[in-house]
N, C-alpha and C positions, 0 to 999 in steps of 0.2 A: 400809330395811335391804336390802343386796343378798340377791338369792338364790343359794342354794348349788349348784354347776353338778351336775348333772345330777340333778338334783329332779326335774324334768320331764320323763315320759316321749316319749322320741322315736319319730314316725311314719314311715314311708315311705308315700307316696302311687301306689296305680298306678289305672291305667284300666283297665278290665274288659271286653270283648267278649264275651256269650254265644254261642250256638249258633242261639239264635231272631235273632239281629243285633242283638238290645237292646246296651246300651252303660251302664256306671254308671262315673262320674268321680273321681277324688279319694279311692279306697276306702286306710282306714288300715289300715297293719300296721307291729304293734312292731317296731324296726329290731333289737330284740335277736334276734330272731326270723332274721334273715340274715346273710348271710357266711358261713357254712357251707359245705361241700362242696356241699349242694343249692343256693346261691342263691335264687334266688325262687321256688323248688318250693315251701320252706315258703310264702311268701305266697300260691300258691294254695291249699294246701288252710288257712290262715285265714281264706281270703277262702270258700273252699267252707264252711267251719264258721261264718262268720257271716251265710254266705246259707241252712242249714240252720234255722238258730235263727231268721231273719231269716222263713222259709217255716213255718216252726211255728206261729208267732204272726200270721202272716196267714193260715194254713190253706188255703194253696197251696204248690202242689211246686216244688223249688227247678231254678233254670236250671242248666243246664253249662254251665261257663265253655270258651269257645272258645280264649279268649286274652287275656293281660294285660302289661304294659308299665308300666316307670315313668311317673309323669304327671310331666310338667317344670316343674322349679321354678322359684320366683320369682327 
């Protein structure tokens, strides 16, 4: 049976540069989340909200993100 189009939550993928230089890849953010007037402002702070949560649960302080960019897709 096909599936029904848009069943499946869509991601946008970006790269992520902290401040310490670290670097994480391929980080998801719901695409409903942009196009907005802000753009990809919201994708930082989800990306900041799930490197909070992310820093919770490892019991270390979370990085500042430096900079982040779409990652290129396939």
């Amino acid at each position: 049976m096909a599936k029904k189009p848009g069943s499946k939550a869509e991601f946008i993928l970006f790269d992520v540069t902290y401040e310490d230089g670290s670097q994480r890849s391929n980080r998801r953010v719901p695409a409903q989340l942009l196009g907005g007037l802000d753009g990809d402002l919201a994708a930082k702070a989800e990306i900041e909200a799930q490197d909070r949560k992310i820093a919770e649960m490892s019991q270390l302080a979370p990085l500042s993100i430096k900079s982040l960019k779409r990652a290129k897709t396939k």
